[in-house]
KEROGU-704634 format. One record per residue (C-alpha): x, y, z. Coordinates in steps of 0.1 Angstrom, whole numbers, padded with zeros to 4 digits, always signed. Last residue first. Example, Ala and Ser with C-alpha at 12.3 -4.5 7.8 and 13.67 -1.06 7.14 Angstrom:
BEGIN
+0137-0011+0071+0123-0045+0078
//
This chain:
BEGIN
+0316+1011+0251+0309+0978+0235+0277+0970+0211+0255+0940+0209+0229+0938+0187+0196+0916+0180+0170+0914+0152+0137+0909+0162+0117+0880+0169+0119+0873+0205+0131+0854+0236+0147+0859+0270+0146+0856+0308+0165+0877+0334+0158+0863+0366+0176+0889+0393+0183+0880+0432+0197+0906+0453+0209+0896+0486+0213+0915+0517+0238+0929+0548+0242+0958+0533+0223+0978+0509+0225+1009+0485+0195+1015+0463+0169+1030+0486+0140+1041+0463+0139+1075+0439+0106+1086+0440+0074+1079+0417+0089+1045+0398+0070+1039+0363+0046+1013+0361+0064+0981+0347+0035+0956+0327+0053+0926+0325+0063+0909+0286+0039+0894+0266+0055+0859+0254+0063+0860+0216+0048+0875+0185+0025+0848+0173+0018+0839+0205+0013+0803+0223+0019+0800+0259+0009+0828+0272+0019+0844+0304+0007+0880+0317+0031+0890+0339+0027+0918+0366+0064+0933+0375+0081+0923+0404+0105+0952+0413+0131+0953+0446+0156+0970+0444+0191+0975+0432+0230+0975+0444+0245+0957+0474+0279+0956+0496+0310+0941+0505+0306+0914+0480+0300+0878+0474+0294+0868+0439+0274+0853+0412+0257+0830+0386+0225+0811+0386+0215+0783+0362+0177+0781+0346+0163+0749+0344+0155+0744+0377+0137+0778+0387+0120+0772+0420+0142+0744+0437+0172+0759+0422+0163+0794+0438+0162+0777+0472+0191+0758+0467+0208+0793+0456+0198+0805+0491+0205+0782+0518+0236+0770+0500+0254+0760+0532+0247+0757+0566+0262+0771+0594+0235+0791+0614+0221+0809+0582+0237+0841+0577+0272+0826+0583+0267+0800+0559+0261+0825+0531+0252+0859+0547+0285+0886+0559+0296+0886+0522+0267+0904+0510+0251+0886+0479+0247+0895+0447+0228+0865+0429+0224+0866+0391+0194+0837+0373+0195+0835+0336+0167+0826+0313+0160+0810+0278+0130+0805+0257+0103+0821+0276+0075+0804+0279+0075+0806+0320+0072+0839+0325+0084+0860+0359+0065+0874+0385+0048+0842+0405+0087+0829+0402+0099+0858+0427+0076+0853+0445+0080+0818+0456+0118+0828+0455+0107+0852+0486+0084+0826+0502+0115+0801+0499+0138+0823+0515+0111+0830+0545+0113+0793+0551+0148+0786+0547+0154+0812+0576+0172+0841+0581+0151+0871+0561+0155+0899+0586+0186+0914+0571+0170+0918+0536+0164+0891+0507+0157+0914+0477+0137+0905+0450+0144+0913+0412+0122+0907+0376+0130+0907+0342+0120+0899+0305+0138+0905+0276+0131+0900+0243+0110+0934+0235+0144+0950+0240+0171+0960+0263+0198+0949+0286+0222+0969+0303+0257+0960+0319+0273+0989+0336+0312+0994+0350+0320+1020+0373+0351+1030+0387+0375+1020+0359+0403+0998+0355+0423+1002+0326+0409+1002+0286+0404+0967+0273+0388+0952+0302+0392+0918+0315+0397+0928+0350+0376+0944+0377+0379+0949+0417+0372+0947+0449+0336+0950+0442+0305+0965+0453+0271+0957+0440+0245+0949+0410+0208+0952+0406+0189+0975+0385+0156+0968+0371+0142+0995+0345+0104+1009+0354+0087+1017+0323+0087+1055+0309+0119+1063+0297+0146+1090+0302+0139+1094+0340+0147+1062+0350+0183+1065+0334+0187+1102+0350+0178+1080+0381+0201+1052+0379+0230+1075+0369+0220+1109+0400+0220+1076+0423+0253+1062+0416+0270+1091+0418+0250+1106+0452+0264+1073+0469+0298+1079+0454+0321+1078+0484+0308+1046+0500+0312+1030+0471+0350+1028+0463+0343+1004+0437+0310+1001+0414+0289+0968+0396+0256+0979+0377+0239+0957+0364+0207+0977+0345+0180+0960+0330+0149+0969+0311+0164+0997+0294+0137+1020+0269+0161+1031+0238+0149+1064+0235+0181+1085+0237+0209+1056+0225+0225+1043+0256+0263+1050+0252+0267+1055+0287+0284+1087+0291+0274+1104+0263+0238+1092+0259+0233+1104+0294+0247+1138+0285+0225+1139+0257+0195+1127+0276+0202+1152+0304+0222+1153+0332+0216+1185+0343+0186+1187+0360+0196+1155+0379+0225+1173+0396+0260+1176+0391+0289+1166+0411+0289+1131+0420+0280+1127+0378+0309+1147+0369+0330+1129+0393+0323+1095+0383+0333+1108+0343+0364+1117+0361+0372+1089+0374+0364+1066+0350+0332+1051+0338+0325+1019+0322+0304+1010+0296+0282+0975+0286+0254+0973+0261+0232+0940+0254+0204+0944+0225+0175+0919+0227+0148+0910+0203+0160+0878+0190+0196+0865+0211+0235+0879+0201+0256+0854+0228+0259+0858+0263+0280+0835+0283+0282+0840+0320+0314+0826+0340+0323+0810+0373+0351+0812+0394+0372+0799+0423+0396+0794+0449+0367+0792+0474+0362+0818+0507+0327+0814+0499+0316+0789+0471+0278+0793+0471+0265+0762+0448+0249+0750+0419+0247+0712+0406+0235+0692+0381+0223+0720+0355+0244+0704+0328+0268+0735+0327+0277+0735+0364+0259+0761+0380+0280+0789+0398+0281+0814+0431+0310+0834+0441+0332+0840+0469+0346+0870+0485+0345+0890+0450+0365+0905+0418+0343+0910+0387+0355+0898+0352+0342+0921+0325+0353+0904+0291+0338+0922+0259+0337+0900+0226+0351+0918+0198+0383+0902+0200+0369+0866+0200+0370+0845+0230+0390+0811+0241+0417+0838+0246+0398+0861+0276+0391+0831+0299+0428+0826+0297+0437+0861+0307+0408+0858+0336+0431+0830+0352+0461+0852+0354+0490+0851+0330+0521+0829+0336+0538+0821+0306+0563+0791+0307+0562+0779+0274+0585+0800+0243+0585+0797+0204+0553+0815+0192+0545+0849+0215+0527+0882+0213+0503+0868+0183+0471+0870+0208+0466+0832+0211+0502+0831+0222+0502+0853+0248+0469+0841+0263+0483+0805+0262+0459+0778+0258+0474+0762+0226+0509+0772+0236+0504+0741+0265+0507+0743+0307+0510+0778+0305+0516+0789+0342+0493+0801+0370+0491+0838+0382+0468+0847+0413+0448+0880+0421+0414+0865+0408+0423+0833+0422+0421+0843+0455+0403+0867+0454+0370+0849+0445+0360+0857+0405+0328+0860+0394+0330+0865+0348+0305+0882+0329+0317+0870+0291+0294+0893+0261+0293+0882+0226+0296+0845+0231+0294+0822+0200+0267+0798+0209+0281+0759+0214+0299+0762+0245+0302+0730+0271+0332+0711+0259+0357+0730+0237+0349+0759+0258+0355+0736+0292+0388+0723+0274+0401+0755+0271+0388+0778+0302+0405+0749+0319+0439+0750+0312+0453+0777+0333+0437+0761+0363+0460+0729+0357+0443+0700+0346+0443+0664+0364+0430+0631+0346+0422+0607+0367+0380+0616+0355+0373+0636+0324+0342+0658+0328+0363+0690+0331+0334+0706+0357+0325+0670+0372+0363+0670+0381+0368+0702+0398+0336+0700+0419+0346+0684+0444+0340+0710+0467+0365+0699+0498+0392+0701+0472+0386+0738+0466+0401+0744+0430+0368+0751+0415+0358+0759+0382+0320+0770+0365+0309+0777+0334+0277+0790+0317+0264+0793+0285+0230+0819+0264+0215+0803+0243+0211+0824+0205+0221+0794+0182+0206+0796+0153+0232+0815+0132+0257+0789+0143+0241+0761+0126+0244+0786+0091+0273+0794+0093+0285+0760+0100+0262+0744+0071+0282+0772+0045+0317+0767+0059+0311+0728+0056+0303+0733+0020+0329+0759+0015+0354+0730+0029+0367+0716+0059+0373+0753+0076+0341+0756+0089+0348+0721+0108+0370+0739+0131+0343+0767+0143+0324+0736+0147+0347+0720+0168+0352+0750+0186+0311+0761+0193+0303+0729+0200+0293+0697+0179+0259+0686+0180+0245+0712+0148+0274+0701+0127+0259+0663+0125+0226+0674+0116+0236+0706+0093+0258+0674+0072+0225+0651+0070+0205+0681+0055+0232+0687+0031+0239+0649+0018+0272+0656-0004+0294+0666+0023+0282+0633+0046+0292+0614+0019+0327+0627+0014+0335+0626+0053+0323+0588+0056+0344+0585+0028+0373+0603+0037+0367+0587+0075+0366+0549+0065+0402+0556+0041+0414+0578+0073+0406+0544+0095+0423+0517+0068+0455+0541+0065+0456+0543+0104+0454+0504+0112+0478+0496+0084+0503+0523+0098+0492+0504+0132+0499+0473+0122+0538+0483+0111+0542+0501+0138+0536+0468+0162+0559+0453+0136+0588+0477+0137+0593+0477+0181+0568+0497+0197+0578+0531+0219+0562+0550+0251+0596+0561+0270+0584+0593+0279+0543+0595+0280+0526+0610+0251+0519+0642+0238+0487+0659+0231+0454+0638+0240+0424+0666+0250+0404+0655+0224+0406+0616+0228+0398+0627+0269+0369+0642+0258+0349+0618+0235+0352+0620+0198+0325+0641+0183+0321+0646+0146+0351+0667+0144+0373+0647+0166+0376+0617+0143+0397+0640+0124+0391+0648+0088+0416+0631+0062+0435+0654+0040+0446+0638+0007+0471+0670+0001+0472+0705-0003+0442+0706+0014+0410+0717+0018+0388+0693+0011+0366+0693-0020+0329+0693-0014+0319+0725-0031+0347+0734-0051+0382+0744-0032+0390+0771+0001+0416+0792-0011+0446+0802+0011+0445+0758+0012+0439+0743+0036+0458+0715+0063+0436+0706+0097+0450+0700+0126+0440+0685+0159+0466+0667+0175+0481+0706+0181+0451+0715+0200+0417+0731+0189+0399+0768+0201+0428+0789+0210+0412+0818+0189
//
C-alpha cells in the first residue's frame, strides 16, 4: 500500500529484533513524522532547483540533524519501554502512519495491532476540482500548496483515515469519473503500488485507480458513476450537492461489532435469469447463489445500484422480493440508476448490491417525492426521518440518491436545499451521494425504542414484515437512508 513517501523511510531487518530494538541494520532514527508532524512536513519530497548552502551552512545543519535523531532515539526508546504511554501516542496517528510505525519494532507491531483492533468508525472523503466550490483546499488541509487530482486519495488517507477500510463506496461526477490524470510521484501510482511498474513516471490512470492503491487487496472498491454527487468534508464542517462538479466523494467502511457487510454483482446473464423467472422459483438456494447471502441471515439493508433500468423493472423486483420473502423483518432498500461502475475486480456488471446485516445495524429511509419543493416540507421529512432512527448509537452514515432533475433546479435556484436540511437534523453524521437518472427503494420508518444505557446495546426498530410488493422505481425523487451502527458481536465482511 502507497501509504508513506520516499522522505519517509524506515530501514528493517527480514526479522523484526527483541522487544524494543529498532529495526535496522543500522542506528535507525524514527521520523518526526510518526508521532505527528504537521501536513505539509509529511507531504515534503524534493526540493526546489537551485536550492544549495555553501560548506558551513551544511556543516550546522549535519550538527543540527545528529543533535535531533540523538532527541528522537531517546524519545523513541522511552516511549518503547512505557507501554501504556506508546498505545497513547499510536492511538492519534492514522491509519498510514500507524501502519508505518508497526514496522518500528515487535513492540510497536504489538501496540499497532492492537490500536487498530479498536477502531471500527466508519471515514469519509471528499475532492473537488470546481473552483467556484472551494472546497479543494479545506479537503488537503494545506493551504498555497497545489495537488494534482491523482495525488489526493494519498495525502487525504494519510490525513483523515485511521480505521482500516474493508469496504470503499465511491460517487463519482462524469467528468472525472471518465477522465485520466498523470502520476505526479511513484508513491501514489496505481501501477506502482500494484508491482506492475518501478523505474518509469508519467502513468495516467483514472481517479478511482488511485482511490483503489491507498487500499488493501481484499478491500472491495465499487465506484458509482453520476451527474453530481453529494460529500461531507471529514471534520463535519461542510456538506454539499456538487451538480455538474468535477468531483467525488468516498465512504469508508471498516469491520464494526455486530455487523456483517456483503457486496455482489450480477452480470448479464445472472440479470436475465432473474427478468425471466418468477418468484416461485427463486428460492433460498438460488438466492444464496446469486447473492451470496447465507439462507437465514435476516438483511437490514439492501443498496442496490443497476444500469439499463428501464429494461429490468421485473429484475429488480423478482431480487428485492425473493430477498423480502426469505426473512421475516422488513429489509430497507434504497439505491438507483447509474451510468456506470468502476473499481471492480471482475468487468462491469449490471447490478451491483451492498447489504448490511446484524444486530449492529440500525436503519431507516424517507423518500422526498415530486411534490416536496419547498424547505419547509424537506425539513418535515428529515423531522421524520430523525423521530425513527436512535440516537445512542455509536456511529452512523447518511446516503442521498437523488434524481438529477432536483438539486437547484428542484428548488427555484438555490443550492443544497436538501443535504442542509439533513445536516441541520443529523450533525454529526456525514452524508454521501449522487445524482442519477433514476431511484431505487421506499419508504420505511421503523418504531425505535431508544435507550441510553444497555448492557447489550441500543434496541434496534421493530420492522413488520411488508404485505405486497411496494413501488420501487422512482423519478423525479430523493431517497435518503441513516444507517447507524454499534454492537457486541463479532463482525465480517465478505466479497462476491
Amino acid at each position: 500500500m502507497a501509504y508513506f513517501p520516499h522522505s519517509q523511510v524506515i530501514k528493517y531487518e527480514e526479522a523484526c529484533g527483541e522487544d524494543g530494538d529498532v529495526c535496522s541494520s543500522e542506528k535507525s532514527t524514527i521520523d518526526s513524522d510518526i508521532i505527528g508532524t504537521n501536513a505539509a512536513q509529511r507531504t515534503e519530497q524534493h526540493a526546489p532547483d537551485g536550492c544549495c548552502s555553501n560548506s558551513n551552512q551544511a556543516t550546522e545543519e549535519s550538527a543540527s540533524n545528529t543533535q535531533k535523531s540523538d532527541t528522537n532515539s531517546l524519545l523513541g526508546s522511552y516511549i518503547t519501554k512505557e507501554y501504556e504511554l506508546l498505545n497513547l501516542v499510536l492511538s492519534h496517528l492514522p491509519l498510514g502512519d500507524l501502519n508505518a510505525a508497526s514496522q518500528v519494532c515487535r513492540t510497536w507491531c504489538s501496540a499497532a495491532v492492537s490500536v487498530r483492533r479498536g477502531r471500527t468508525h466508519p471515514h469519509w472523503l471528499l475532492w473537488c476540482g470546481d473552483q467556484r466550490q472551494k472546497i479543494s483546499e479545506q479537503s488537503c488541509r494545506i493551504k498555497s500548496v497545489k495537488f494534482a487530482e491523482a495525488e489526493f486519495p494519498y495525502l487525504a488517507f494519510r490525513e483523515h483515515v485511521y480505521s482500516e477500510p474493508s469496504l470503499a463506496l465511491m460517487f463519482a461526477s462524469h467528468t472525472v469519473f471518465g477522465a485520466r490524470v498523470m502520476c505526479t510521484y511513484k508513491c501514489s501510482c496505481p501501477a506502482v503500488t500494484a508491482g506492475q511498474n518501478n523505474e518509469e513516471d508519467g502513468h495516467q490512470h483514472r481517479v478511482w485507480e488511485y482511490v483503489r492503491a491507498e487500499l488493501q487487496p481484499t478491500c472491495p472498491l465499487i465506484c458509482l458513476r453520476g451527474y453530481g454527487i453529494v460529500g461531507t468534508l471529514p471534520d463535519l464542517t461542510v456538506t454539499v450537492e456538487l451538480e455538474n462538479s468535477r468531483a467525488y466523494s468516498v465512504l469508508l467502511l471498516p469491520d464494526m461489532p455486530g455487523v456483517t457487510v456483503r457486496t455482489f454483482q450480477l452480470d448479464t446473464n445472472q440479470v436475465n435469469k432473474l427478468q425471466k423467472s418468477n418468484l416461485q422459483s427463486l428460492n433460498v438456494e438460488v438466492m444464496e447463489q446469486l447473492t451470496g447471502i447465507p439462507t437465514g441471515e435476516s438483511v437490514q439493508c439492501l443498496l442496490l445500484f443497476c444500469r439499463e433500468a428501464l429494461l429490468l423493472v421485473p429484475a429488480i423486483i423478482h431480487l428485492v422480493s425473493s430477498l423480502q420473502n426469505r426473512q421475516e423483518e422488513t429489509m430497507a432498500v434504497a439505491g438507483g440508476i447509474i451510468n456506470d461502475v468502476g473499481g471492480l475486480n471482475d468487468g462491469v456488471p449490471i447490478m451491483v448490491g451492498v447489504t448490511f446485516s446484524g444486530e449492529g445495524v440500525c436503519v431507516a429511509s424517507t423518500i422526498l417525492g415530486r411534490g416536496v419543493a419547498t424547505e419547509m416540507e424537506v425539513d418535515k421529512a428529515m423531522q421524520e426521518l430523525k423521530a425513527h432512527t436512535v440516537s445512542s448509537y455509536s456511529s452512523s452514515v447518511g446516503l442521498m440518491f437523488a434524481c438529477v432533475g432536483r438539486g437547484r433546479h428542484h428548488y427555484q435556484g438555490k443550492r443544497n436545499v436538501e443535504s442542509a436540511a439533513f445536516r441541520k437534523h443529523f450533525p454529526k453524521t456525514p452524508l454521501l451521494g449522487y445524482f442519477g437518472n433514476g431511484e431505487i427503494g421506499f419508504k420505511l420508518l421503523p418504531d425505535v425504542t431508544d435507550k441510553k444505557k444497555l448492557l447489550d446495546g441500543p434496541t434496534r426498530g421493530n420492522k413488520r414484515k411488508r404485505t405486497g410488493t411496494p413501488v420501487i422505481l422512482h423519478s423525479y425523487t430523493t431517497i435518503m437512508v441513516h444507517l447507524a451502527f454499534t454492537g457486541s458481536k463479532a463482525s465480517s465482511h465478505t466479497h462476491r
